[in-house]
Wavefront OBJ file of the C-alpha trace (Angstrom):
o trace
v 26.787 -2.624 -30.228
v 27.341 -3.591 -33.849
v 29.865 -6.698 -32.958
v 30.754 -7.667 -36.768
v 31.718 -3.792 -37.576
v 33.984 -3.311 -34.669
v 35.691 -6.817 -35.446
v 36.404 -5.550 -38.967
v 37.428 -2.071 -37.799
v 39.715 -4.183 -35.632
v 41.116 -6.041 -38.168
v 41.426 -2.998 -40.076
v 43.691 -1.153 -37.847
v 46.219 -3.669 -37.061
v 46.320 -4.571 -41.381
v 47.653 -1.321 -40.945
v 49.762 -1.280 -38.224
v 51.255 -4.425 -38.280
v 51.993 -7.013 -35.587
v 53.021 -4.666 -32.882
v 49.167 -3.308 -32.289
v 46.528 -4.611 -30.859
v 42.844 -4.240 -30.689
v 40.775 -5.413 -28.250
v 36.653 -5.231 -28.180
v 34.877 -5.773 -24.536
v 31.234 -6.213 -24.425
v 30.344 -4.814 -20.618
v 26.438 -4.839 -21.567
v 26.344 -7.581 -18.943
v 27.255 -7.669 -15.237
v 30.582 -10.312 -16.047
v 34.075 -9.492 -15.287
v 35.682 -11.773 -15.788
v 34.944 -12.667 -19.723
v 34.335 -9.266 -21.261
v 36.708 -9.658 -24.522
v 34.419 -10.674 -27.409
v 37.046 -9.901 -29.833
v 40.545 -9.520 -30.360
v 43.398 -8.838 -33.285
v 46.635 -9.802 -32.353
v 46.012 -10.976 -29.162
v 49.959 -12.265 -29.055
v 50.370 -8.559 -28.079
v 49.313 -8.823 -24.434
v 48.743 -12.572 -24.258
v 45.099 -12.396 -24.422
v 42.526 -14.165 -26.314
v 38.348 -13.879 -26.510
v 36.679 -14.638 -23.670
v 39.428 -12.562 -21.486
v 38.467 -10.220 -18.523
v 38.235 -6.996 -18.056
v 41.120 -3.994 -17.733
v 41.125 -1.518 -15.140
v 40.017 0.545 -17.825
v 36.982 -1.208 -18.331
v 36.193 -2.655 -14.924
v 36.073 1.236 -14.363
v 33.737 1.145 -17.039
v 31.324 -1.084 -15.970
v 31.448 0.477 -12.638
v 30.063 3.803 -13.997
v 28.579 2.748 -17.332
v 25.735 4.993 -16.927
v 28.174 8.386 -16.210
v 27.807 10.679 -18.856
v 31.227 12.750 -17.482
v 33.575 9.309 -18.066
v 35.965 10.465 -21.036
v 37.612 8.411 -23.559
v 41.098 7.626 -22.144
v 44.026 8.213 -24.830
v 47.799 7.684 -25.394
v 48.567 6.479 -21.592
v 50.758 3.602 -20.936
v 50.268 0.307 -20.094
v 52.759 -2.911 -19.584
v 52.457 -6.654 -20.473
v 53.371 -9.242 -17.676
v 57.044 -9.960 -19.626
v 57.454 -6.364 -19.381
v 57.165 -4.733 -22.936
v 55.577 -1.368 -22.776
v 52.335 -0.642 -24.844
v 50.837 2.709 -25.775
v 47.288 2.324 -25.453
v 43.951 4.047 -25.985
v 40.436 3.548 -25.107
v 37.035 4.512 -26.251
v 33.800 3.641 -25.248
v 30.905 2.991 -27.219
v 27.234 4.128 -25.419
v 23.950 3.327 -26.532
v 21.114 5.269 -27.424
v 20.268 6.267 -23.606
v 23.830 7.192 -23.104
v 25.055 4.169 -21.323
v 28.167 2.053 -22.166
v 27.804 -1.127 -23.302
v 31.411 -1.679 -24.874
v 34.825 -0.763 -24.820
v 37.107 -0.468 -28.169
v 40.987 -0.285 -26.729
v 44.101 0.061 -29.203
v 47.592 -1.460 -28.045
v 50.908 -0.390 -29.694
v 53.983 -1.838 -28.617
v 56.622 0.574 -27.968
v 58.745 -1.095 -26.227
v 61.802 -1.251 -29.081
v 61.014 2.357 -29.621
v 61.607 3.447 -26.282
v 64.543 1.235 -26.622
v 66.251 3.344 -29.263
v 65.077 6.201 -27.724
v 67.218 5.515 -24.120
v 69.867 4.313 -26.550
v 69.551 7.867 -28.795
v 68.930 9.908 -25.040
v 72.247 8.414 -23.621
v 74.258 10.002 -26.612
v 72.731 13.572 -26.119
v 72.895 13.308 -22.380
v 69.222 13.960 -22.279
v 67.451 12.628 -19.078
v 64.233 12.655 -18.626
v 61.310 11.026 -16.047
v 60.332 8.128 -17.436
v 56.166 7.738 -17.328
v 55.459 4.540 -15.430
v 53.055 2.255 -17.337
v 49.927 0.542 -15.737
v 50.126 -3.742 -15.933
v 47.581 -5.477 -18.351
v 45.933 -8.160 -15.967
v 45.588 -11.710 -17.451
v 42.616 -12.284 -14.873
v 40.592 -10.245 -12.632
v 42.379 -11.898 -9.229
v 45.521 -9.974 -10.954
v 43.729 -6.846 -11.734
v 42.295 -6.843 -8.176
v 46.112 -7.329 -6.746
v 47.336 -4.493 -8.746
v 44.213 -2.105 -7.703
v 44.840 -2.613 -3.908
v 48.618 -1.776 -4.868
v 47.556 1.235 -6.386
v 45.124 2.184 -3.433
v 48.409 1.761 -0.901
v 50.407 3.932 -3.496
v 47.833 6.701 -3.281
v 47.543 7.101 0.617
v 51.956 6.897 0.553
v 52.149 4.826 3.338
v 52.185 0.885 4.350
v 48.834 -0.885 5.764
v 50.431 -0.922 9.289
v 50.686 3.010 9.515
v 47.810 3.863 8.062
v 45.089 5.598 10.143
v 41.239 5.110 9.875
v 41.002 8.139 7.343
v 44.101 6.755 5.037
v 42.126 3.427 5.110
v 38.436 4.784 4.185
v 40.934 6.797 1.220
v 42.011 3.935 -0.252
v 38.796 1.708 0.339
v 36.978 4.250 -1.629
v 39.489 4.929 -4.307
v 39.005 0.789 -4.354
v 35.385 1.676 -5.204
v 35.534 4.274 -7.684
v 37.525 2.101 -9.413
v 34.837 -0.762 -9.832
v 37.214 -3.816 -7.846
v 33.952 -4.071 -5.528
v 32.702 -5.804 -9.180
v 35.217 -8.749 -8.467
v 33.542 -11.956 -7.414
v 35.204 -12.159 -3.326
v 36.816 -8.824 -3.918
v 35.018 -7.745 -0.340
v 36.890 -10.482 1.338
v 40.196 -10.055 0.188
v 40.132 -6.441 0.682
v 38.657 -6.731 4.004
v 41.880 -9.012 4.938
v 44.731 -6.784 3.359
v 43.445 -3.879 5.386
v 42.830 -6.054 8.696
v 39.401 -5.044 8.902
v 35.754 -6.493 9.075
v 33.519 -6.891 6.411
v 31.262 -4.791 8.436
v 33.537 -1.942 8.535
v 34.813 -2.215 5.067
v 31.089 -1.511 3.434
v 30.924 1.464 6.529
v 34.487 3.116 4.760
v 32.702 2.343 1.164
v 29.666 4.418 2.168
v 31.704 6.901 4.586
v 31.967 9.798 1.713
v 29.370 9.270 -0.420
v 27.199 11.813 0.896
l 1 2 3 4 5 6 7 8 9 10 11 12 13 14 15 16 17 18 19 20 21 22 23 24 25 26 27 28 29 30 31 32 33 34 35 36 37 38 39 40 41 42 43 44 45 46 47 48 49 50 51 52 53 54 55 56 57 58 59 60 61 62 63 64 65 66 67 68 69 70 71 72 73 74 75 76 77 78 79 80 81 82 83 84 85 86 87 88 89 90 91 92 93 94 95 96 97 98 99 100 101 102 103 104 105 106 107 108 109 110 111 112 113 114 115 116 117 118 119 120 121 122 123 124 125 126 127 128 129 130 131 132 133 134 135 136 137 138 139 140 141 142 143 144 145 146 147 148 149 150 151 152 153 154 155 156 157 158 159 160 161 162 163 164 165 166 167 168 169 170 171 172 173 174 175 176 177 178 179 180 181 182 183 184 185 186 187 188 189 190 191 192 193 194 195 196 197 198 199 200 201 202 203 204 205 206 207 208 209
């Protein structure tokens, strides 16, 4: 991964965008988490600085860094921890065997645009959905917390109803996502769910034949 090209292609982009966007450079050649940012342009953006850890995005990508079917992920939303609303895209970089070994994601804030546009929709009586946007973690403890969120939010019902099957469902959307990589994610998960470590590697292996 050519470090000094992608740190002037970063610069690059926000010259021209100004100080609403963001670029961010992980290096996930390694195994670590939790300080995969090796370079960042207007880190003010999202409140992060080099040596930061990893997205979901990219603690995805480390989890399946050697699958040739994981896609560049474009235009989707994310949301800083005082609440502004980014549009973000990601693109991974793969070395000669196909592998990634880096992640190259663009942040635009849009939150005084989607500002005006509520203001604008209010006048034409327009209503419309509104997309919810993913939080950007400042650590991995938070990106963990907001992954077992998500996992509860898939099955549609509370830890306390759930039945074996809606557990091993979220357990191994858990897993796909790569918050097994999390240093003590096994215990924490094993906790929230009120099972055993024991049974929590038996749900991660339970449909993976």
């Amino acid at each position: 991964m050519d470090l000094e090209f992608l740190q002037r292609l970063a610069k690059a982009i926000t010259s021209e965008f100004g100080e609403s966007s963001e670029v961010v450079v992980h290096d996930i050649s390694g195994d670590d988490t939790e300080h995969t940012i090796v370079a960042i342009e207007n880190g003010h953006v999202s409140h992060r600085q080099a040596g930061g850890s990893a997205s979901r995005v990219v603690l995805e990508a480390i989890q399946r860094k050697h699958d040739p079917t994981l896609m560049d992920e474009l235009g989707y939303l994310t949301k800083t921890r005082d609440g502004r609303v980014l549009k973000s895209s990601t693109v991974y970089m793969r070395d000669g065997e196909g592998s990634i070994e880096g992640v190259l994601s663009i942040n635009y804030d849009i939150t005084e645009l989607l500002m005006a546009e509520r203001a604008i929709s209010s006048v034409l009586h327009h209503n419309s959905e509104p997309t919810m946007p993913e939080r950007i973690p400042q650590n991995v403890n938070d990106l963990l917390d907001d992954l077992i969120e998500q996992s509860v939010a898939i099955v549609g019902k509370p830890v306390a109803m759930m039945t074996k099957e809606d557990k091993i469902s979220a357990i191994q959307f858990l897993y796909q996502a790569g918050a097994f990589l999390v240093t003590k994610s096994g215990d924490k998960v094993s906790k929230y769910f009120g099972i055993s470590k024991y049974t929590l590697y038996s749900y991660i292996d339970a449909k993976k034949d």
